[in-house]
C-alpha positions in Angstrom: 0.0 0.0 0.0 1.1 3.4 -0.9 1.7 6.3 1.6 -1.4 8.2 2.0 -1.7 12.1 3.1 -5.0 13.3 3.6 -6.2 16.6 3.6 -9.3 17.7 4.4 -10.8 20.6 3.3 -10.6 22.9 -0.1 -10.4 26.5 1.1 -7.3 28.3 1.0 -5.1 26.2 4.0 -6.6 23.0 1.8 -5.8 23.3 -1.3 -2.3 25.0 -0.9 -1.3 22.2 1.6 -2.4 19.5 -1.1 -0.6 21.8 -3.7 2.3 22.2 -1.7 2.4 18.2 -0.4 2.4 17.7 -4.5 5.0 20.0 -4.8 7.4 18.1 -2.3 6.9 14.7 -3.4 7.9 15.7 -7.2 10.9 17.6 -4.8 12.3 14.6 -3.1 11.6 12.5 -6.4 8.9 10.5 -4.7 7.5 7.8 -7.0 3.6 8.9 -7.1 2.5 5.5 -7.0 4.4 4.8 -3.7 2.9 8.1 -2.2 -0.6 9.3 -2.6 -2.2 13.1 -1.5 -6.0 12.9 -1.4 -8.1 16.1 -0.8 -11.6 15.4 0.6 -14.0 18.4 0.5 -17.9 18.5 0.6 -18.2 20.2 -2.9 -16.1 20.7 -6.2 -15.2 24.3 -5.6 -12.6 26.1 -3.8 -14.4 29.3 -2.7 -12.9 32.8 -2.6 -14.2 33.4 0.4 -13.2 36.9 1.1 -15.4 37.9 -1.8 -19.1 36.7 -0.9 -20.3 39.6 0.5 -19.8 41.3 -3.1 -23.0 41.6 -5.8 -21.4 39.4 -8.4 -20.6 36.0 -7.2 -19.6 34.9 -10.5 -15.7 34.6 -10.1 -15.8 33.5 -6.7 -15.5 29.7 -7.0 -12.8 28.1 -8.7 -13.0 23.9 -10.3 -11.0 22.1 -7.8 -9.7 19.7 -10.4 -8.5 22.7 -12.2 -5.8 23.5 -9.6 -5.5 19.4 -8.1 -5.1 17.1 -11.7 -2.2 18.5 -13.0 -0.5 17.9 -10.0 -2.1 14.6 -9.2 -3.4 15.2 -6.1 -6.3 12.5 -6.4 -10.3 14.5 -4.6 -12.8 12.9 -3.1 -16.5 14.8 -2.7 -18.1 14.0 0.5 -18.1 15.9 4.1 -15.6 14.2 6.7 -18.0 13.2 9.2 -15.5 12.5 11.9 -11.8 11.3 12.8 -10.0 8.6 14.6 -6.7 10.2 15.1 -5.5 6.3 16.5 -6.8 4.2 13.9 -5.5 7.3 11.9 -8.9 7.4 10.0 -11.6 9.5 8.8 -15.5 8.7 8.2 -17.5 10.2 5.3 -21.3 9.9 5.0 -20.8 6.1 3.4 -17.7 5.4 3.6 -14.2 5.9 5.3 -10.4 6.6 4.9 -7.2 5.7 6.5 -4.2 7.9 6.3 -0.5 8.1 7.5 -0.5 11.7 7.7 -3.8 14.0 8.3 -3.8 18.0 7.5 -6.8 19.3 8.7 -7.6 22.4 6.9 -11.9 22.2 7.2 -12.1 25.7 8.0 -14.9 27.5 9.9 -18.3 29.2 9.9 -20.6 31.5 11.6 -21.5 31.7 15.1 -24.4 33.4 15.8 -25.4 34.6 19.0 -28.2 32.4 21.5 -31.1 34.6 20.5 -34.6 33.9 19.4 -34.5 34.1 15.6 -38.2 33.6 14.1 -37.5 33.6 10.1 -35.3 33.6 7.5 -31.4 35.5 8.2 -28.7 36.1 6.2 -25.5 35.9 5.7 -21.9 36.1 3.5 -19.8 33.3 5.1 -19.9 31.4 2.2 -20.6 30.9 -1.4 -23.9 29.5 -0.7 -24.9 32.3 1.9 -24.0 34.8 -0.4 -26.1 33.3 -3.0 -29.2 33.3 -1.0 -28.3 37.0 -0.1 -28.4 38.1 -3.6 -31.8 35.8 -4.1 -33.4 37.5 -1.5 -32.1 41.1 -2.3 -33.4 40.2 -5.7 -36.7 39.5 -5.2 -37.5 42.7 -2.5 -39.4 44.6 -5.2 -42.3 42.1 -4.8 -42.8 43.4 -1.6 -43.4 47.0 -2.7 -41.2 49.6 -0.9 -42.5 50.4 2.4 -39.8 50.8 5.0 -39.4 47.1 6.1 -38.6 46.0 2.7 -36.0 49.0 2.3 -34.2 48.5 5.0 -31.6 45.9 6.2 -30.1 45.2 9.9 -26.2 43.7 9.9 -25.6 42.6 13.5 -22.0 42.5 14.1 -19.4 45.3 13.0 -16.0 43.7 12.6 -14.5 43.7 9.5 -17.7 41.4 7.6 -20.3 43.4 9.0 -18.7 46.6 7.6 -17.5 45.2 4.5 -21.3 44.0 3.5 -23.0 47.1 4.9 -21.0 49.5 3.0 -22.2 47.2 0.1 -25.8 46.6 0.9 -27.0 50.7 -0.1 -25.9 50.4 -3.6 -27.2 47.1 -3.6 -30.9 47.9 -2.3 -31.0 50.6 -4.6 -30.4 48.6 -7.2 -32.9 45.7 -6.0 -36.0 48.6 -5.6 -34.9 52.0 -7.6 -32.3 54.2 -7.4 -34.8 56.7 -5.2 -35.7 54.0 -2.9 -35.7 55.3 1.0 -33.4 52.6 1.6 -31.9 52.2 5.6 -29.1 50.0 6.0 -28.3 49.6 10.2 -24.8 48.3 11.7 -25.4 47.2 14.9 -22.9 45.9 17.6 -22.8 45.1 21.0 -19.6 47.2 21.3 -17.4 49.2 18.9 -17.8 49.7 15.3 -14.6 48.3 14.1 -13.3 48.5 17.2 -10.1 46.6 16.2 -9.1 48.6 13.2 -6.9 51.6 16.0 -5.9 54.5 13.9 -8.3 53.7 11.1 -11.4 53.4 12.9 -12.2 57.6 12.2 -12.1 56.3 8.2 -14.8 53.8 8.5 -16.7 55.9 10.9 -16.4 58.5 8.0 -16.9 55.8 5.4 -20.0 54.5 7.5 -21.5 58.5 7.5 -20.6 59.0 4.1 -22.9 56.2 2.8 -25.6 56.9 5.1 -25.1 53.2 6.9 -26.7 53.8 10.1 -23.6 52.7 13.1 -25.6 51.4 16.3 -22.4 50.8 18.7 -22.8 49.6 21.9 -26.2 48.2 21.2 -27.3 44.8 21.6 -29.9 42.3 20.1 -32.7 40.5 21.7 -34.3 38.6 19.1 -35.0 38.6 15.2 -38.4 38.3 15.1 -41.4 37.5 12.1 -41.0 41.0 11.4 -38.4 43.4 13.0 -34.8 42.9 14.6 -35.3 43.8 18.4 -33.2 45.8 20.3 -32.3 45.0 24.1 -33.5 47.9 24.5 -36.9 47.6 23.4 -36.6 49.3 20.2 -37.8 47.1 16.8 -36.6 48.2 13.6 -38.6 47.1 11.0 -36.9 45.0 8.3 -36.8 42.8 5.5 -33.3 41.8 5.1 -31.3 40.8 8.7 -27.5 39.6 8.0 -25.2 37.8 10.8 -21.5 38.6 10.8 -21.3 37.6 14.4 -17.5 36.0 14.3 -16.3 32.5 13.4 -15.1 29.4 14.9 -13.4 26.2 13.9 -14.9 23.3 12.2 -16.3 21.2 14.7 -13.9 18.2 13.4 -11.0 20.3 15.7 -12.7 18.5 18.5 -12.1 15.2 16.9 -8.5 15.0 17.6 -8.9 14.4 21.6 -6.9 18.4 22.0 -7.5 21.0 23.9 -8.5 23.7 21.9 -8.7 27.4 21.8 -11.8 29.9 22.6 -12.5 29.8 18.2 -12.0 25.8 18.4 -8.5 26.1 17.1 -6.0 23.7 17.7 -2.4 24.5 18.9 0.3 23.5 16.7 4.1 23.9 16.5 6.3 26.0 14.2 5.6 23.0 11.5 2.3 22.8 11.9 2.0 19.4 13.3 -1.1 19.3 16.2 0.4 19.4 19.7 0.3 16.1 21.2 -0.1 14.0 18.1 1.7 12.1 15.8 0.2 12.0 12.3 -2.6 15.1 12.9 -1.7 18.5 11.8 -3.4 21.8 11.2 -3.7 24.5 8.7 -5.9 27.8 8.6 -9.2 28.2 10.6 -8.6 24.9 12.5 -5.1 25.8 13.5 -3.4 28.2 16.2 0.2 29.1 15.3 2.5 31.2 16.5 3.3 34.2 13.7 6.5 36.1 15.4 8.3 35.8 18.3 6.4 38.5 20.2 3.8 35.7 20.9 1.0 37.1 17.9 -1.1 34.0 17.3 -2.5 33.8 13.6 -5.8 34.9 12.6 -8.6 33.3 10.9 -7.4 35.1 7.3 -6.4 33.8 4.3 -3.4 36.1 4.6 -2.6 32.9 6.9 -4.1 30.3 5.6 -2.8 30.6 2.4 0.7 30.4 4.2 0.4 27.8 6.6 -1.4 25.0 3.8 2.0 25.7 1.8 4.3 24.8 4.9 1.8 22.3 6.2 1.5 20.3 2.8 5.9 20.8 2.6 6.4 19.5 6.4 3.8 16.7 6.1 6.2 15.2 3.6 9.3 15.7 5.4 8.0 14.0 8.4 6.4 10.9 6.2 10.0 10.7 4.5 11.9 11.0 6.9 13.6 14.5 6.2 13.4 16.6 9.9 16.4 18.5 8.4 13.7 19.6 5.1 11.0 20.8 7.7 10.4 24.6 7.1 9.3 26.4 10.4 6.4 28.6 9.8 6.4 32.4 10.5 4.4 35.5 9.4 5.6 38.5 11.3 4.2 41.2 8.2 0.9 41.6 9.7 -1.9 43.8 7.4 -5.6 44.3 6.8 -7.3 45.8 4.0 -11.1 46.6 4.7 -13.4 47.8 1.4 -15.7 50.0 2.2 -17.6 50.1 -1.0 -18.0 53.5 -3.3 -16.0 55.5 0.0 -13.1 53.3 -1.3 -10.6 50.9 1.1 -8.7 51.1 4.0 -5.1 49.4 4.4 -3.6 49.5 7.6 0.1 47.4 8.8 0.9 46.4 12.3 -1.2 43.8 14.7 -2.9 46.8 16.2 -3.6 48.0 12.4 -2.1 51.1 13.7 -0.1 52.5 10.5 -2.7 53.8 7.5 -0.6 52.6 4.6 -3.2 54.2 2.2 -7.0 54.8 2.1 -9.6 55.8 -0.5 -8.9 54.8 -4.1 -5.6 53.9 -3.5 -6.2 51.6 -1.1 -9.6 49.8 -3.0 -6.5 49.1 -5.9 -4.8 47.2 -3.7 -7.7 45.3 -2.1 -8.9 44.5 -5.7 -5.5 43.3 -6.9 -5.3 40.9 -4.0 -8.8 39.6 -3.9 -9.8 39.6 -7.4 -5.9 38.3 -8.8 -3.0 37.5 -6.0 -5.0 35.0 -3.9 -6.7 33.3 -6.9 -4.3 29.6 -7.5 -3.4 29.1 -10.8 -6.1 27.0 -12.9 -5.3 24.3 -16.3 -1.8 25.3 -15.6 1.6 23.3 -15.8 2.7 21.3 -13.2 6.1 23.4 -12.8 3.4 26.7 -13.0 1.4 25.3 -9.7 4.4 23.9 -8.1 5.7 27.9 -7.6 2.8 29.1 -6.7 3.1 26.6 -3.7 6.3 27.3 -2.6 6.4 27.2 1.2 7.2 30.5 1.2 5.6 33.9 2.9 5.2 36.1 0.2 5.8 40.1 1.1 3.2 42.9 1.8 1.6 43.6 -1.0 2.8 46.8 -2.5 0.4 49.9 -3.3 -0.8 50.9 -6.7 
């Protein structure tokens, strides 16, 4: 029996570690029928997920088998329904898989708070959510334009909730008339980007500017039938109620018999391997690394997950082979975040505190649309030699302004 590495998941830690594994067995001159990489994901798609809170959903999913059969990386469709890190095995809906090595890289979703929700909500965590966003959105002019039906409620103002609200008045307008009283409310139960330092005045400004309605410090009750209510008492009338209430890890974190973090991460060391195991290791949303030596822990970010797939994929290999000395320690000290805020432009700010503006406005929207809509994208129907660069185990450098 071949070797057999297993990765699980297809977002941007999953497919860069299969890419990257792939790239280190051609490396090491591996014979591919004496070492196999499987990638097991729920659908065919690996999902620009950065970009489904935007209008046209079109380029955000990319073929899978684009990006994994020219590098021989064989994929199985199914959802990994749990894992035996001792018999070193993992259950699907009908059937399982062993492995020798594991790379969990199953990502995250949306936690939304314990409140009494009565219909329908919302949100852009993923392809899917997005979709039923722009459904819904779509069909809002069948409900004639009385202030419910113009209006839409985002509960939770991190970087999500402001990205999709900056969106959602060009978007209303468009979905009931360009002189549609539309209301578009940002609630949260504390700061408005609270976490963005010296660029929290430009979305405040950014927020005003496009007539997005910031509720800080305000907390939900429930979404009823017909209105989001306030703890308060309040109840604003709405249609249209989006979550962007945080993430946590895939629930298979749990699997591996580790303690994990607050988000359901688990802890792994500078290559990636899971504390405490032998054949487990972590990538992206489902894993906790160190990023420098001042003790910053990684976010949940493709800016990281794209990173630690390509070192988790490499190190997997080294330690299956044999090669300790191979092993690539992972690091990310260049820390940056790039908010749009729709027609008022971008924000790009450096530092773990995000408190050094870099640029803002135009300039910075560039930027944001370089690396969402080009940088982060893998390279599709492309030569082996073509993908194997693109997952060199490498941290590539803050991207430069335009």
């Amino acid at each position: 029996m071949p070797n057999r590495i297993v990765v699980v998941g297809g977002g941007f830690a999953g497919l860069w570690s299969a890419a990257s594994a792939a790239r280190a067995r051609a490396l090491f001159a591996i014979p591919e029928d004496e070492f196999e990489i499987v990638l097991v994901a729920p659908d065919p798609f690996h999902t620009i997920r950065v970009r489904c809170y935007e209008a046209d959903l079109a380029p955000v999913r990319v073929p899978l088998d684009e990006v994994l059969t020219p590098i021989n990386v064989r994929r199985i469709e199914a959802r990994v329904t749990g894992l035996d890190p001792t018999a070193r095995k993992l259950t699907m809906a009908d059937a399982s898989l062993d492995y020798d090595r594991l790379i969990l890289a199953s990502g995250s979703s949306l936690t939304r708070p314990p409140i009494p929700i009565e219909r329908e909500t919302f949100d852009v965590d993923s392809y899917e959510g997005g979709r039923r966003l722009a459904v819904h959105l779509a069909t809002l002019a069948d409900g004639g334009k009385d202030g419910a039906v113009s209006t839409a409620v985002v509960i939770g103002g991190g970087l999500v909730g402001i990205e999709i609200a900056c969106e959602l008045p060009e978007r209303l307008r468009a979905a009931l008339g360009a002189d549609a009283p539309v209301r578009v409310v940002l609630v949260d139960h504390g700061q408005i980007g609270a976490d963005m330092g010296e660029g929290r005045c430009i979305i405040l400004d950014a927020l005003a500017a496009l007539d997005v309605e910031a509720r800080p410090r305000t907390a939900v009750a429930a979404v009823d039938a017909l209105s989001v209510v306030l703890t308060s008492g309040e109840c604003i009338p709405t249609a249209t109620v989006i979550f962007a209430t945080g993430m946590k890890a895939s629930s298979l974190t749990r699997d591996v018999g580790i303690a994990c973090d607050k988000l359901g991460r688990l802890p792994v060391d500078r290559f990636l391997k899971v504390e405490g195991t032998d054949a487990v290791y972590a990538a992206g949303d489902c894993a906790s690394a160190l990023a420098d030596d001042l003790g910053h822990a990684t976010v949940m970010s493709c800016q990281h997950a794209r990173p630690m797939g390509r070192l988790a994929g490499h190190n997997v290999v080294c330690d299956l082979k044999g090669r300790p000395d191979d092993r690539i320690p992972f690091a990310a000290p260049d820390y940056v975040t790039i908010l749009d805020l729709g027609r008022f432009g971008a924000l790009y700010t450096a530092g773990w505190e995000r408190d050094t503006v870099i640029a803002r406005g135009a300039e910075a929207k560039a930027t944001k649309q370089t690396i969402n809509g080009v940088r982060i994208y893998p390279p599709r129907n492309a030569d082996q030699d073509v993908i194997f660069a693109a997952a060199s185990p490498a941290i590539q450098p803050r991207p430069a302004v335009r």
